[in-house]
Biopython code that builds the backbone (N, CA, C, O; Angstrom):
import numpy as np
from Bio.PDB.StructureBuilder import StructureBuilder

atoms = [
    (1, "UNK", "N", (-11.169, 3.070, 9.353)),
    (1, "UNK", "CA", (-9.748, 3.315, 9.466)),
    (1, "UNK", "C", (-9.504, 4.136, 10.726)),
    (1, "UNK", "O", (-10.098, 5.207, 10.850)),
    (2, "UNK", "N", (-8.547, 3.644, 11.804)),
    (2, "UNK", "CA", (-8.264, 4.303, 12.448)),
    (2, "UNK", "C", (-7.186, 5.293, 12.414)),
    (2, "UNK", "O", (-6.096, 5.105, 12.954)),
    (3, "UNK", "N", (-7.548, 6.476, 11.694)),
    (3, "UNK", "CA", (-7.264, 7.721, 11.337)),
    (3, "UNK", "C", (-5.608, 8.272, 12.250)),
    (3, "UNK", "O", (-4.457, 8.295, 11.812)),
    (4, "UNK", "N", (-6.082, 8.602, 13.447)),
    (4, "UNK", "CA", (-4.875, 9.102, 13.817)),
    (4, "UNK", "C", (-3.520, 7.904, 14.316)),
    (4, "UNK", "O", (-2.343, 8.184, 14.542)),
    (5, "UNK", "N", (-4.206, 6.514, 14.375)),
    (5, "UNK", "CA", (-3.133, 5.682, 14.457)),
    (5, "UNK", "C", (-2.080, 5.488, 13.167)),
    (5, "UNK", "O", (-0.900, 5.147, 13.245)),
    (6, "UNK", "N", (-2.878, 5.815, 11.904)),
    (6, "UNK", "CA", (-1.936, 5.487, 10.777)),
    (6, "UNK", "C", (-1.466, 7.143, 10.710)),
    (6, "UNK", "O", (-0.328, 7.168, 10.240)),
    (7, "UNK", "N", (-1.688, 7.778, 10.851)),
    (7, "UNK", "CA", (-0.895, 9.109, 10.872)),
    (7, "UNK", "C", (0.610, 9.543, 12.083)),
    (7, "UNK", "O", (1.774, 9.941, 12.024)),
    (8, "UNK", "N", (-0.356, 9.158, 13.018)),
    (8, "UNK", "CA", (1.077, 8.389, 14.317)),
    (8, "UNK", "C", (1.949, 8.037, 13.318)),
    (8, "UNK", "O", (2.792, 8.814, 12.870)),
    (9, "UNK", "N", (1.739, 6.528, 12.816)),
    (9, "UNK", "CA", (2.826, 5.894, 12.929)),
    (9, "UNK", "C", (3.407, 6.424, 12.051)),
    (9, "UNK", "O", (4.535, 6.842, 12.313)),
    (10, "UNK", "N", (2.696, 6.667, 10.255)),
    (10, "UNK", "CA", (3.326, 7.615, 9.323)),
    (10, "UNK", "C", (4.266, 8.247, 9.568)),
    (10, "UNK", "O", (5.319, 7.937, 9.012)),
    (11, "UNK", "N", (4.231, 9.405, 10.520)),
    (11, "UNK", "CA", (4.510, 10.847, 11.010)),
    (11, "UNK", "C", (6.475, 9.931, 11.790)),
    (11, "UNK", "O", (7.656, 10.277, 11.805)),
    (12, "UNK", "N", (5.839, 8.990, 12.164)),
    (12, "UNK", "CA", (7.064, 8.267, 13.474)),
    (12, "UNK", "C", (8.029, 7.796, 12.020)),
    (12, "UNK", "O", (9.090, 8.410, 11.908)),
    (13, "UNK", "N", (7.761, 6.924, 11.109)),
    (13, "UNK", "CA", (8.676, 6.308, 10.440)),
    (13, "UNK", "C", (9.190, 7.428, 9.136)),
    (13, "UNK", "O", (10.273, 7.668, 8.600)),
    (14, "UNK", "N", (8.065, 7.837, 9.006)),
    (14, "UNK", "CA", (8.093, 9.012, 7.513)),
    (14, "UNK", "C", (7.997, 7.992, 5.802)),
    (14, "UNK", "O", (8.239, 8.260, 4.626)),
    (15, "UNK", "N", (7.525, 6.816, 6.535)),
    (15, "UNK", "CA", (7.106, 6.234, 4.996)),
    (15, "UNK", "C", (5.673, 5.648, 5.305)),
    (15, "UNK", "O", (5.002, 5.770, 6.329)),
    (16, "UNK", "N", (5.375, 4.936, 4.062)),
    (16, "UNK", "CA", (3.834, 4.176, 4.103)),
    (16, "UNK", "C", (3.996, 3.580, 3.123)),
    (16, "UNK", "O", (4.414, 4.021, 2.052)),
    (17, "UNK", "N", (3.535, 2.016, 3.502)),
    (17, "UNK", "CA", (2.913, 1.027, 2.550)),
    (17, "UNK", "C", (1.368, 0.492, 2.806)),
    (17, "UNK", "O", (0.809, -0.098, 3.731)),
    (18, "UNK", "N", (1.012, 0.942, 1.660)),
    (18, "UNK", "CA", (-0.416, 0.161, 1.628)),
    (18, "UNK", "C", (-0.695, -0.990, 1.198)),
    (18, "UNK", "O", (-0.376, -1.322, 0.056)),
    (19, "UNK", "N", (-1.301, -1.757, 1.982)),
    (19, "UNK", "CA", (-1.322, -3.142, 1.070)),
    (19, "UNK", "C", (-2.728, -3.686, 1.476)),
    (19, "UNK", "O", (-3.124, -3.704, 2.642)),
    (20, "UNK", "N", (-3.407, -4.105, 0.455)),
    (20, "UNK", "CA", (-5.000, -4.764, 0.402)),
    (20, "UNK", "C", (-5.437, -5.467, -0.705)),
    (20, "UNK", "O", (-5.170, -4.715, -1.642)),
    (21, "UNK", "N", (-5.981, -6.523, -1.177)),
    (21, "UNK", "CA", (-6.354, -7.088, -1.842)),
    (21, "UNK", "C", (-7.719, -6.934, -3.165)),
    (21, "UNK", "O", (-8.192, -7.733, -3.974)),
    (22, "UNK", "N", (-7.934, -5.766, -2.902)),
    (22, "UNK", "CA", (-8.715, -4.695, -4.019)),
    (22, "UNK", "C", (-7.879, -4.313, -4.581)),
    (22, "UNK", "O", (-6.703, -4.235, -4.225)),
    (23, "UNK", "N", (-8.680, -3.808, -6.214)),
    (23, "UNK", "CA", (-7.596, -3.704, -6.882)),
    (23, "UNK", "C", (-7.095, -2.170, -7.010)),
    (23, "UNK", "O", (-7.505, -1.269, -6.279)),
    (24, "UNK", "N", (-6.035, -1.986, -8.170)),
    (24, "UNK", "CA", (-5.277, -0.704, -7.446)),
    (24, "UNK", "C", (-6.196, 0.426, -7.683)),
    (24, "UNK", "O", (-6.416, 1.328, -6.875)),
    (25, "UNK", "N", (-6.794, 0.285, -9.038)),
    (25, "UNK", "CA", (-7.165, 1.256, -9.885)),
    (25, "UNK", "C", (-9.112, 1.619, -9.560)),
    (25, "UNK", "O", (-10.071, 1.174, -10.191)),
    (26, "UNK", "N", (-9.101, 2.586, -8.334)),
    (26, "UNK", "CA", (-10.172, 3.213, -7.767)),
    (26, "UNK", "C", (-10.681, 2.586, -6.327)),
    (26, "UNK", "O", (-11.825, 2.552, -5.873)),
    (27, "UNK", "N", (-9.491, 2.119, -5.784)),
    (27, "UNK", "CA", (-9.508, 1.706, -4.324)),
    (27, "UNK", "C", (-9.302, 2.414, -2.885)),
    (27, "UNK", "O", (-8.967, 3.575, -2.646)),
    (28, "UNK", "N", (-9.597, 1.388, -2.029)),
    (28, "UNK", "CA", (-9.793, 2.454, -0.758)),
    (28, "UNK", "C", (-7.961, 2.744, -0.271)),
    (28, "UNK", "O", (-7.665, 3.603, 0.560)),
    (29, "UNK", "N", (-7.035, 1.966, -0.883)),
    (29, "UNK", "CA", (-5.949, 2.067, -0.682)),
    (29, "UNK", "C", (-5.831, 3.600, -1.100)),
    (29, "UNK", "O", (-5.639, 4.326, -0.125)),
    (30, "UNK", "N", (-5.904, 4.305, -2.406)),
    (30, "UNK", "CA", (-6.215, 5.788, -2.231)),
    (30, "UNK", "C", (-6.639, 6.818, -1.898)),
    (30, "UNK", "O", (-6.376, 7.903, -2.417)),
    (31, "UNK", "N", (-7.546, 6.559, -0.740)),
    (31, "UNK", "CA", (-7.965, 7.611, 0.154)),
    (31, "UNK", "C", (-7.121, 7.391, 1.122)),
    (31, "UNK", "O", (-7.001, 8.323, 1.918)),
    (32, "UNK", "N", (-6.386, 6.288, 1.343)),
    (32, "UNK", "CA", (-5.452, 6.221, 2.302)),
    (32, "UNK", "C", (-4.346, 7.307, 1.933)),
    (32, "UNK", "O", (-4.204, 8.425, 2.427)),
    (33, "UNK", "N", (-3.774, 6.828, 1.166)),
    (33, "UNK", "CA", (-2.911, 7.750, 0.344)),
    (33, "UNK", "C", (-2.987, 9.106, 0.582)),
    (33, "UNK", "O", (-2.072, 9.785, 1.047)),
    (34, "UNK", "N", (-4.227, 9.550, 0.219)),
    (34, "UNK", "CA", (-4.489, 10.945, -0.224)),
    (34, "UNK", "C", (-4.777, 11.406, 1.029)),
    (34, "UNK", "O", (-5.083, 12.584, 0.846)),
    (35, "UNK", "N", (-4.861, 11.155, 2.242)),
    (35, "UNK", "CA", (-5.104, 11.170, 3.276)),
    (35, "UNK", "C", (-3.900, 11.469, 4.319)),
    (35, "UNK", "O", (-3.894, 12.342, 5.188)),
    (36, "UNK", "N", (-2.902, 10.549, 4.026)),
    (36, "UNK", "CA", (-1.358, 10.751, 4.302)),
    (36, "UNK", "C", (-0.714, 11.603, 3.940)),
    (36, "UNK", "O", (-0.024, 12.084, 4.838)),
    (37, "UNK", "N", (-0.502, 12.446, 2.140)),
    (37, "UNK", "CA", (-0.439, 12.765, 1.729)),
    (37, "UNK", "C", (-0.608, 14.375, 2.216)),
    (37, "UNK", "O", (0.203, 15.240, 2.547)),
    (38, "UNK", "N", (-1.866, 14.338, 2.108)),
    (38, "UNK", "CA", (-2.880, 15.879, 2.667)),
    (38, "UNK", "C", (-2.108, 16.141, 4.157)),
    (38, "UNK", "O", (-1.503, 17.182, 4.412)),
    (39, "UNK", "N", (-2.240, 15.055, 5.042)),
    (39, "UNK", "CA", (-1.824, 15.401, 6.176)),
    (39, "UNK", "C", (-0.121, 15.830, 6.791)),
    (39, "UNK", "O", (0.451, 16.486, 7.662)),
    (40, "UNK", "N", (0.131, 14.927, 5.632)),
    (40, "UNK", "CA", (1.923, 14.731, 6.554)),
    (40, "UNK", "C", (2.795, 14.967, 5.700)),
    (40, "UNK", "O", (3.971, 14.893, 6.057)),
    (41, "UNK", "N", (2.425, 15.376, 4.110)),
    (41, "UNK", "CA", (3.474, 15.671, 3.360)),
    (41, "UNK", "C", (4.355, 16.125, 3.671)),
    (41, "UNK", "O", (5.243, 15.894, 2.851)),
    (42, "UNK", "N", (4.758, 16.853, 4.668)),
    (42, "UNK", "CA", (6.627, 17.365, 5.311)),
    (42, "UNK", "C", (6.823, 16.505, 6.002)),
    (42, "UNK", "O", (7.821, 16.986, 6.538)),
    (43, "UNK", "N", (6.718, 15.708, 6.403)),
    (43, "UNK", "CA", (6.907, 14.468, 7.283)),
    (43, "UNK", "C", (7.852, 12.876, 6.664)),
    (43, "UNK", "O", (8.700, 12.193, 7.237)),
    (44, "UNK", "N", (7.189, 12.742, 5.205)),
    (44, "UNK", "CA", (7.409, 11.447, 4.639)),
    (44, "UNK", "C", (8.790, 12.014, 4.277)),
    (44, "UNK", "O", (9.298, 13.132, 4.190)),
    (45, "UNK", "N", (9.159, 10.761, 4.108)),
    (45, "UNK", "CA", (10.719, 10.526, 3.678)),
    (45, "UNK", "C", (10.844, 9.975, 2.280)),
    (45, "UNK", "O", (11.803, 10.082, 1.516)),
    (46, "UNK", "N", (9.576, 9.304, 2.072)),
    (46, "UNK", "CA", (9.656, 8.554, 0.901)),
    (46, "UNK", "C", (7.986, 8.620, 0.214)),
    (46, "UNK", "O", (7.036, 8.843, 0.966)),
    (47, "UNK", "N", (7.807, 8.421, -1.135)),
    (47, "UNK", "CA", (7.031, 8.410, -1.460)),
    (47, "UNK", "C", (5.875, 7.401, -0.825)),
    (47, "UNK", "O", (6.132, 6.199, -0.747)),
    (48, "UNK", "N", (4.742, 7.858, -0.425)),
    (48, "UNK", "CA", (3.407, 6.525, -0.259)),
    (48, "UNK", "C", (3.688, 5.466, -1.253)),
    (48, "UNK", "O", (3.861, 5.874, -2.401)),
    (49, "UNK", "N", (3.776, 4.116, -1.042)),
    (49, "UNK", "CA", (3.675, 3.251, -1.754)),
    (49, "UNK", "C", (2.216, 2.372, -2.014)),
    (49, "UNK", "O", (1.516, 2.263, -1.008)),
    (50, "UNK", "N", (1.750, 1.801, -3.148)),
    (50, "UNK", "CA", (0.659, 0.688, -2.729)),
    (50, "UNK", "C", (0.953, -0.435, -3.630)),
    (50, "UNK", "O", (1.446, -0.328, -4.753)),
    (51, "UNK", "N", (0.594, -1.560, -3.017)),
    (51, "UNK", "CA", (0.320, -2.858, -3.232)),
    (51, "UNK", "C", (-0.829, -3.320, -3.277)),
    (51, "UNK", "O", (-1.269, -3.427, -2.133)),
    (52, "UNK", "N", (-1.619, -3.686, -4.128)),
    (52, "UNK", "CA", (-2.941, -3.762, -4.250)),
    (52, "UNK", "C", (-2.932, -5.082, -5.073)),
    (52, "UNK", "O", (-1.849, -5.621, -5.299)),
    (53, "UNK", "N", (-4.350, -5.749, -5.632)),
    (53, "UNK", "CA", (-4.087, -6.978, -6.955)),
    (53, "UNK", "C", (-4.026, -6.110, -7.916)),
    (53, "UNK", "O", (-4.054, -4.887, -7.772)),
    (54, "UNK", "N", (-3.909, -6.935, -9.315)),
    (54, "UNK", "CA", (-3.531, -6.118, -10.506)),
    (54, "UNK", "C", (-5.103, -5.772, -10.961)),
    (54, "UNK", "O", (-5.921, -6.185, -10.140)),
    (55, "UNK", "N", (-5.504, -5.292, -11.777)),
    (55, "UNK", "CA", (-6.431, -4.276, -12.273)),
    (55, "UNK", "C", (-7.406, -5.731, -12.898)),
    (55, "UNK", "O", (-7.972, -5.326, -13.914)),
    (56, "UNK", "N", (-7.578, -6.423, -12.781)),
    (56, "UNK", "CA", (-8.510, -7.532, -13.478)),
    (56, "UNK", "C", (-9.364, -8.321, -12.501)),
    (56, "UNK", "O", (-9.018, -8.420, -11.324)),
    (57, "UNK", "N", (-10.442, -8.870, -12.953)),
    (57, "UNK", "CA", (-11.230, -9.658, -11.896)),
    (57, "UNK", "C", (-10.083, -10.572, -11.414)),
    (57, "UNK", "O", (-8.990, -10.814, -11.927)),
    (58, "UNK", "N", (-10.786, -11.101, -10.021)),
    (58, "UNK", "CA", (-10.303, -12.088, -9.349)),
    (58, "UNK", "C", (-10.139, -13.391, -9.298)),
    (58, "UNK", "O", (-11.117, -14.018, -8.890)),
    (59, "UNK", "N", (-9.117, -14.045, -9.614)),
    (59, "UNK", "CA", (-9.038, -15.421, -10.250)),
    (59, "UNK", "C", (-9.712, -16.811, -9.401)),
    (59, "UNK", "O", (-9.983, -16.667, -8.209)),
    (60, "UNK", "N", (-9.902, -17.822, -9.914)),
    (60, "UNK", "CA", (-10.265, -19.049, -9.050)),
    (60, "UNK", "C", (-9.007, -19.765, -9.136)),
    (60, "UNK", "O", (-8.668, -20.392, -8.132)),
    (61, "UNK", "N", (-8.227, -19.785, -10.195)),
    (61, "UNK", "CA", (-7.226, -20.920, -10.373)),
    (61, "UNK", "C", (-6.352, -20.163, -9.750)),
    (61, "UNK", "O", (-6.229, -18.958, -9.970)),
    (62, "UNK", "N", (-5.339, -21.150, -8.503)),
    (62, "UNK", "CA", (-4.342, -21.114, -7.937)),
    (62, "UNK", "C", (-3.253, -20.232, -8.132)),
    (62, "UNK", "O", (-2.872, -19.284, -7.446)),
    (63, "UNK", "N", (-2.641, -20.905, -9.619)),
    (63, "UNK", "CA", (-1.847, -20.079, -10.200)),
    (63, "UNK", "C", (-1.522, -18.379, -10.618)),
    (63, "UNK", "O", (-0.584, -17.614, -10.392)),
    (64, "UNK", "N", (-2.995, -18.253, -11.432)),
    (64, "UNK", "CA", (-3.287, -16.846, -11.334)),
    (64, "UNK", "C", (-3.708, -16.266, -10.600)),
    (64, "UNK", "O", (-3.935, -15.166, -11.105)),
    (65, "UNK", "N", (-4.118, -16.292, -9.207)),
    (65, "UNK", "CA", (-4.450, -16.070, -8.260)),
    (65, "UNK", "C", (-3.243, -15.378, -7.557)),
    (65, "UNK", "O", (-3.310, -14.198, -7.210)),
    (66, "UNK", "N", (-1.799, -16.384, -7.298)),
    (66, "UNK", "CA", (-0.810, -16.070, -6.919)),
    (66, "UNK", "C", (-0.261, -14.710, -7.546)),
    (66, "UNK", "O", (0.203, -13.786, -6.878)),
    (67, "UNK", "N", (-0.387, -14.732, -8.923)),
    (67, "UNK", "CA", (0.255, -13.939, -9.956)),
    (67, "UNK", "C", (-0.789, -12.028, -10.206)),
    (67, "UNK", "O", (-0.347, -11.075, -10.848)),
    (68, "UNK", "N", (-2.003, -12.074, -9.533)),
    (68, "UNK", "CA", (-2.780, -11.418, -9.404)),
    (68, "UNK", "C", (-2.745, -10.770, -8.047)),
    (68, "UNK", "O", (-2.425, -9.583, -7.989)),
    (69, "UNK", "N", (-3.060, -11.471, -6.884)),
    (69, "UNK", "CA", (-3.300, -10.830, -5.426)),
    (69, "UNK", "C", (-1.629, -10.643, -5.169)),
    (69, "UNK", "O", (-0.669, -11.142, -5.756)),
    (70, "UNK", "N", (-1.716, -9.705, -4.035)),
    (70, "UNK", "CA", (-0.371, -10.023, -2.734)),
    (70, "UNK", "C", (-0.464, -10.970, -2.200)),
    (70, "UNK", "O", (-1.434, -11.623, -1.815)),
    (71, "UNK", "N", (1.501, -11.213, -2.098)),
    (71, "UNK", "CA", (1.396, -12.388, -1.348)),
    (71, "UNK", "C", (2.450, -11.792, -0.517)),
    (71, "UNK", "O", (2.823, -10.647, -0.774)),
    (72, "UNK", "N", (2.916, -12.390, 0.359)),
    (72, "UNK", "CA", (4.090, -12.667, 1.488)),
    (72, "UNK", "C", (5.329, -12.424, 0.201)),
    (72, "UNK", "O", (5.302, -11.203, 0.048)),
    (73, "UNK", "N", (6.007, -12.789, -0.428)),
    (73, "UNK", "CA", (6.809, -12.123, -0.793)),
    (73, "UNK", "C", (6.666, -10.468, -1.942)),
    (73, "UNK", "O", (7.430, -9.563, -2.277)),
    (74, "UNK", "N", (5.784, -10.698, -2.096)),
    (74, "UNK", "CA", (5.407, -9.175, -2.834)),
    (74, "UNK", "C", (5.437, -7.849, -2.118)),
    (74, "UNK", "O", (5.745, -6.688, -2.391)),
    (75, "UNK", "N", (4.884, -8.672, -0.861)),
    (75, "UNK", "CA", (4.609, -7.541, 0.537)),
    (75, "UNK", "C", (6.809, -7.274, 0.569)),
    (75, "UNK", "O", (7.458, -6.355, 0.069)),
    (76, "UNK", "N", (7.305, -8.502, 1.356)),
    (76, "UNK", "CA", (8.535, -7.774, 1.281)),
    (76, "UNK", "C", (9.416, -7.226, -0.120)),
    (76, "UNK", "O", (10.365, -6.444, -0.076)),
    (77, "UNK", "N", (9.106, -7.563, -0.784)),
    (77, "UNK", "CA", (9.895, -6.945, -1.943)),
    (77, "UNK", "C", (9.691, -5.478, -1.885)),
    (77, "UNK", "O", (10.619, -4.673, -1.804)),
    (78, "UNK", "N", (7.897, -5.035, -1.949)),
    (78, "UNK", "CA", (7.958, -3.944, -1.712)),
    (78, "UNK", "C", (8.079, -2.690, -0.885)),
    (78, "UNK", "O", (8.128, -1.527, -1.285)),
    (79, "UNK", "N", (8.115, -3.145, 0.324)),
    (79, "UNK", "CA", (8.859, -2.843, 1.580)),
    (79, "UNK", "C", (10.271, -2.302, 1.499)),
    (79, "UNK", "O", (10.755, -1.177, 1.619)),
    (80, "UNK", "N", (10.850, -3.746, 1.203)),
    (80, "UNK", "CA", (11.911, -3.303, 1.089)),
    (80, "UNK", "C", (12.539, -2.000, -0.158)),
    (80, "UNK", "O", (13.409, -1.192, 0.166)),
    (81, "UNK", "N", (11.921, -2.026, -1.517)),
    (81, "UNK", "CA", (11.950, -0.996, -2.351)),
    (81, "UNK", "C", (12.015, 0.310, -1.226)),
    (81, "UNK", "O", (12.917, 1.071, -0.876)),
    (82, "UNK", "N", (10.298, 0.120, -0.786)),
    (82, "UNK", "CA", (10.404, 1.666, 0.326)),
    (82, "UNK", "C", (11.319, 2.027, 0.863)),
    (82, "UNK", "O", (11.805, 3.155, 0.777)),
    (83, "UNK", "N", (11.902, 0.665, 1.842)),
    (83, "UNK", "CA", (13.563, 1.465, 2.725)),
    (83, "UNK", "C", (14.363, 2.011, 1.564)),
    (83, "UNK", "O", (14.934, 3.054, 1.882)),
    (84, "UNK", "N", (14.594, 1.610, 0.242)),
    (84, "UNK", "CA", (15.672, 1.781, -0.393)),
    (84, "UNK", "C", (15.943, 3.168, -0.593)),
    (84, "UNK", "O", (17.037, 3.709, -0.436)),
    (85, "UNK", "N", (14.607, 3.843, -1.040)),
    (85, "UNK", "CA", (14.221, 4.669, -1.220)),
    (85, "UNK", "C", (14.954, 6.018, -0.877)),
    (85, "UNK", "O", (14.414, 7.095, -1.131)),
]
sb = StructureBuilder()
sb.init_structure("model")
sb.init_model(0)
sb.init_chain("A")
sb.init_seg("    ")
for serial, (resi, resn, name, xyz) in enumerate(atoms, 1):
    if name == "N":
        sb.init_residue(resn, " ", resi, " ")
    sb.init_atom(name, np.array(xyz, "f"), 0.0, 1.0, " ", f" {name:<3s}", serial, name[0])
structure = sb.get_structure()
């Protein structure tokens, strides 16, 4: 992770979305977090967000696959939540 680039930009917008395809529950998306967090807490505007797959192995079939990982609209939905914020 390049450390002071995601803190830059953090620090510039005052939000964060994480998004990766591991799942939520004991991922590297939370050291991200906790990392942002530690560093810039007077800074954010809005809570750290993450987007991660849901907490279960990783599917083969299509369907649940969609319904499991991020996709292109999950990413903006939750984005957009963040601006709302």
């Amino acid at each position: 992770m390049d450390k002071e680039l995601v803190l830059e930009s953090v620090k510039r917008t005052g939000r964060a979305l994480i998004v990766h395809e591991d799942t939520l529950t004991m991922d590297s998306g939370a050291e991200i977090s906790a990392t942002i967090n530690d560093d810039l807490f007077r800074y954010l505007d809005a809570p750290v967000m993450r987007l991660a797959a849901r907490d279960t192995h990783i599917p083969y079939n299509p369907v649940y696959e969609e319904y499991v990982l991020p996709n292109e609209k999950k990413i903006i939905d939750k984005a957009n939540e963040l601006l709302r914020f």
